[in-house]
C-alpha positions as a Markdown table, in Angstrom:
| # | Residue | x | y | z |
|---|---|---|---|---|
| 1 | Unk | 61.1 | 36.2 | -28.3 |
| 2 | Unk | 57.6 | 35.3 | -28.8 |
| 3 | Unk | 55.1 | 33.4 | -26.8 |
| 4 | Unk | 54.0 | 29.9 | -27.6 |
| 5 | Unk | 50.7 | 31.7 | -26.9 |
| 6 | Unk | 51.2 | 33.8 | -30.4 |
| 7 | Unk | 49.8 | 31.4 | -32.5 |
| 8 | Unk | 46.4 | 31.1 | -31.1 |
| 9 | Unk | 44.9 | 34.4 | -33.1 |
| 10 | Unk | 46.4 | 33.6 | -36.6 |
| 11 | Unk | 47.2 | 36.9 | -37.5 |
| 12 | Unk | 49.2 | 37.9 | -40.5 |
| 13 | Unk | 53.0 | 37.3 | -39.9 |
| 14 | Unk | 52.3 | 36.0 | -36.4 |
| 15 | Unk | 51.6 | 32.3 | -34.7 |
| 16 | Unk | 52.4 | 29.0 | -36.9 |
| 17 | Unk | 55.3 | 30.6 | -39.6 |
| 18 | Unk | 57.4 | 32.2 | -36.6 |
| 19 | Unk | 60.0 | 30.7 | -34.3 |
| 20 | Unk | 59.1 | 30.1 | -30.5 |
| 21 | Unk | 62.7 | 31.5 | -30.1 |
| 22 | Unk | 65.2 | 33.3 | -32.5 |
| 23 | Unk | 69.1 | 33.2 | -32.3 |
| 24 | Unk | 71.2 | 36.3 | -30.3 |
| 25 | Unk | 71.8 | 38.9 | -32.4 |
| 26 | Unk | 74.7 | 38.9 | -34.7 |
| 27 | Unk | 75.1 | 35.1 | -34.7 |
| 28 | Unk | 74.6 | 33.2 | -37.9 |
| 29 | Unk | 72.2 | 30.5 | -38.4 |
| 30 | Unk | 74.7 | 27.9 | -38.9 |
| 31 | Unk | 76.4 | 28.7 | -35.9 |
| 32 | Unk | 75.4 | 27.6 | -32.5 |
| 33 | Unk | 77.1 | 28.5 | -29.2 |
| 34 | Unk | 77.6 | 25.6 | -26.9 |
| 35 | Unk | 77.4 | 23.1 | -29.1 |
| 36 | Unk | 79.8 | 20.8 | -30.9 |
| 37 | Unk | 79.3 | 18.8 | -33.4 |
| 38 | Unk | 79.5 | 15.0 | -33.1 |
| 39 | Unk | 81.7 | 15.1 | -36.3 |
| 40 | Unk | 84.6 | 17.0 | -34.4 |
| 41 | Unk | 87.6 | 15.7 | -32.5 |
| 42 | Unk | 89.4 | 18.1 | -30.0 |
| 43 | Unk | 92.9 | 18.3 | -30.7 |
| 44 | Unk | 95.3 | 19.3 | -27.9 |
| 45 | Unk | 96.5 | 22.6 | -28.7 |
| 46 | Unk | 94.3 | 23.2 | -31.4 |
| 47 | Unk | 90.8 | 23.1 | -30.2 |
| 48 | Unk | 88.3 | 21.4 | -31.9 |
| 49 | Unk | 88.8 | 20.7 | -35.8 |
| 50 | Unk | 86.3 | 18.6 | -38.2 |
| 51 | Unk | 86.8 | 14.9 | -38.7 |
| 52 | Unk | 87.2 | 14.1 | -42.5 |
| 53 | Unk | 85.7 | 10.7 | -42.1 |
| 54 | Unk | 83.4 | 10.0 | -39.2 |
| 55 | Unk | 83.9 | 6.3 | -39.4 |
| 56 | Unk | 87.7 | 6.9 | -39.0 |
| 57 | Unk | 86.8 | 8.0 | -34.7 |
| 58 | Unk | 86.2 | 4.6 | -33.8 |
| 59 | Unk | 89.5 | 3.5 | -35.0 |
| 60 | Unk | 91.5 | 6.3 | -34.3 |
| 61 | Unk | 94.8 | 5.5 | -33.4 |
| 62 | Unk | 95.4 | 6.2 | -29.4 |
| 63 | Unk | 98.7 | 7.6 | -28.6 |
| 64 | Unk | 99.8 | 4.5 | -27.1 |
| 65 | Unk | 100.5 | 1.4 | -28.9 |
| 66 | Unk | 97.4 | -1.1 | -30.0 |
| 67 | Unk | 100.0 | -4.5 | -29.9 |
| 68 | Unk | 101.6 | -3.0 | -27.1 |
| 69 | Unk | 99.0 | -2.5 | -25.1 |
| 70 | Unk | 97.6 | -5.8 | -26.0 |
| 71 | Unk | 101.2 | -7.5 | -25.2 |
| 72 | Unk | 101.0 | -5.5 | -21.8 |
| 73 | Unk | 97.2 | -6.7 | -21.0 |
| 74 | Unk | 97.8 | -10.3 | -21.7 |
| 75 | Unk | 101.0 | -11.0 | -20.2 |
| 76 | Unk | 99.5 | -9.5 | -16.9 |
| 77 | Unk | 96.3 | -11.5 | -17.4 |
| 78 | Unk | 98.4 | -14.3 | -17.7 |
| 79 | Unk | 100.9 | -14.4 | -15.0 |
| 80 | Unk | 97.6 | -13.8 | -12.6 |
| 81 | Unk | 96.2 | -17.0 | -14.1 |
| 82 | Unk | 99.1 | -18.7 | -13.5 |
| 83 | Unk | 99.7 | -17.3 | -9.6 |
| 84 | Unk | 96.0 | -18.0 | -9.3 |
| 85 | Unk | 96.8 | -21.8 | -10.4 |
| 86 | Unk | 99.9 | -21.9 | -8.2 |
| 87 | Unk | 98.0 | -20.7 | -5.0 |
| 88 | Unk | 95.3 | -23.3 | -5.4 |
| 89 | Unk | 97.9 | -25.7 | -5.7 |
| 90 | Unk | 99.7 | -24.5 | -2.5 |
| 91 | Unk | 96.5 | -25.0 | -0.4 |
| 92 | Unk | 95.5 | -28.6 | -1.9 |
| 93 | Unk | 99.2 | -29.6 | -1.3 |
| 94 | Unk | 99.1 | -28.1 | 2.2 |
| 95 | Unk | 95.4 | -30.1 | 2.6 |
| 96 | Unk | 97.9 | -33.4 | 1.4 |
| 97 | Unk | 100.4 | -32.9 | 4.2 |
| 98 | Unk | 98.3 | -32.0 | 7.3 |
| 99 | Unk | 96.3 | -35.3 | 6.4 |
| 100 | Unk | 99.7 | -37.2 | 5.8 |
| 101 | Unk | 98.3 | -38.3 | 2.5 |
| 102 | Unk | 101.3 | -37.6 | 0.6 |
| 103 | Unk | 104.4 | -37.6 | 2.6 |
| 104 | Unk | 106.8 | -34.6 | 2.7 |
| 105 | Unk | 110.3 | -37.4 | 3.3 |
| 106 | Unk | 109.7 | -37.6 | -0.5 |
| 107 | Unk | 112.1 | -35.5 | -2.5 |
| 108 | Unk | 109.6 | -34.8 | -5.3 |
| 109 | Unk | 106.8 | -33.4 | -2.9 |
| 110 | Unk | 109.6 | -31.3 | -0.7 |
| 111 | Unk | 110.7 | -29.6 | -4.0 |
| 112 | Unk | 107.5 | -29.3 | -5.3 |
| 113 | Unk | 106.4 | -28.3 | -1.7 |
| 114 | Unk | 109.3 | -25.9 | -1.3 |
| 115 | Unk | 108.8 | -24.4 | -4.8 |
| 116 | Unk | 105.1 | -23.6 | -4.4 |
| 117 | Unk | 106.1 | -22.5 | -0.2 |
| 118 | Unk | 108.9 | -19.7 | -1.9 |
| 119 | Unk | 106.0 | -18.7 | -4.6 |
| 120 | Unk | 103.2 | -17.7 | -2.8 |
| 121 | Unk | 104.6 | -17.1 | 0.4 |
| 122 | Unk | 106.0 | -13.5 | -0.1 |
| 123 | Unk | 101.8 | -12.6 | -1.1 |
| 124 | Unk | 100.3 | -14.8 | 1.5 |
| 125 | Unk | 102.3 | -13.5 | 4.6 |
| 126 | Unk | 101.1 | -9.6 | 4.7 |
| 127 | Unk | 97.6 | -10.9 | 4.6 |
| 128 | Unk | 98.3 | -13.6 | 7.7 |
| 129 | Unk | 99.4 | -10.7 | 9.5 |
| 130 | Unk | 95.9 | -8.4 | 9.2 |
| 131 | Unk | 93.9 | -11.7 | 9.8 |
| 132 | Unk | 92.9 | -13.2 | 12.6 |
| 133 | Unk | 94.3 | -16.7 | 13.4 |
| 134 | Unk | 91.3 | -19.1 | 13.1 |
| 135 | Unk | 93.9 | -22.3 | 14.1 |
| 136 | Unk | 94.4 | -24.9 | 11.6 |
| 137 | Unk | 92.0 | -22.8 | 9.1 |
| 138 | Unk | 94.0 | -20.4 | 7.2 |
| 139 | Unk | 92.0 | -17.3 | 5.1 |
| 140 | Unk | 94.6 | -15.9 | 3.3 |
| 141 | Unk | 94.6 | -17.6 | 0.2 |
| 142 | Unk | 90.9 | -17.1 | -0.4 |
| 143 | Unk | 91.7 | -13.2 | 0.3 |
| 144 | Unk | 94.2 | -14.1 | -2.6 |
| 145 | Unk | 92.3 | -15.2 | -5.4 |
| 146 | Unk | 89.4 | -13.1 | -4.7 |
| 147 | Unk | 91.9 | -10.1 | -5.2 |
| 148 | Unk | 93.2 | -11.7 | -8.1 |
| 149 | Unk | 89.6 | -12.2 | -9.5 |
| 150 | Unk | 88.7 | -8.6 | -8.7 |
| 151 | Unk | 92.1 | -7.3 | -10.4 |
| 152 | Unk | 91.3 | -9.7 | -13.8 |
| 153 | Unk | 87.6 | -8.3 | -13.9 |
| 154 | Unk | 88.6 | -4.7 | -13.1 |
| 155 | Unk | 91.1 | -4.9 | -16.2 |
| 156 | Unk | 88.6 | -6.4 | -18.7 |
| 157 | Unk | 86.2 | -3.7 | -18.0 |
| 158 | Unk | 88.7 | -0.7 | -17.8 |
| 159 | Unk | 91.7 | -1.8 | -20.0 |
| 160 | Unk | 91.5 | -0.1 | -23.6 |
| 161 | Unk | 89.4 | -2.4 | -25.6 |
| 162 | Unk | 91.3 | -4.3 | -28.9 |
């Protein structure tokens, strides 16, 4: 190796022409240790083989399935929406009863009271149990659609994109 400092007498063969450092010995100059190529894809079991067309990398086809995985994404998106919908109708319906603006004697308010009761109840009674009772002012849903916020947002940032 030569110093940086070589090129400060400009002697024959020495200083501006030369390089700062040279490759091991017995290595070619195309080939460089510890590098790969952006150009290369690593195939399991087979190492790391040249792409014929680098534009093909971006659309590569995953091992899983694109519509499937699309399918799989939006009917989970959707059914949150929808328990998110159904839980913000439970609590405005609860809010209805306990200030005997609508009243429960009706059979179209009990069945849609009961229905929306059966729905979220199964999800809202773990999380009564870890809270604190706060009397008439109940938490849990509001622990509940936060989650189901967080869960949505984690999934459009993490879920393969389409």
């Amino acid at each position: 190796m030569t110093c940086a400092c070589d090129d400060v007498g400009g002697g024959a063969g020495r200083g501006i022409g030369r390089p700062i450092r040279r490759r091991p010995p017995g290595r070619s100059a195309g080939r460089r240790t510890g590098q790969v190529s952006p150009l290369m894809l690593r195939v399991p079991g087979k190492g790391w083989r040249p792409l014929r067309n680098p534009l093909r990398a971006a659309v590569a086809k995953p091992p899983w399935s694109w519509p499937g995985m699309i399918a799989l994404y939006l009917l989970i998106n959707t059914i949150l929406d929808l328990f998110f919908w159904v839980l913000i109708l439970s609590a405005i319906l609860s809010w209805l009863v306990a200030f005997n603006i609508v009243n429960t004697r009706n059979r179209a308010v009990y069945l849609i009271g009961d229905f929306l009761y059966r729905i979220t109840e199964p999800v809202l009674r773990p999380i009564r149990r870890v809270l604190p009772n706060l009397g008439g002012l109940d938490l849990s849903p509001i622990v509940v659609l936060l989650a189901i916020s967080f869960i949505q947002n984690l999934m459009a940032q993490y879920w393969p994109r389409f």
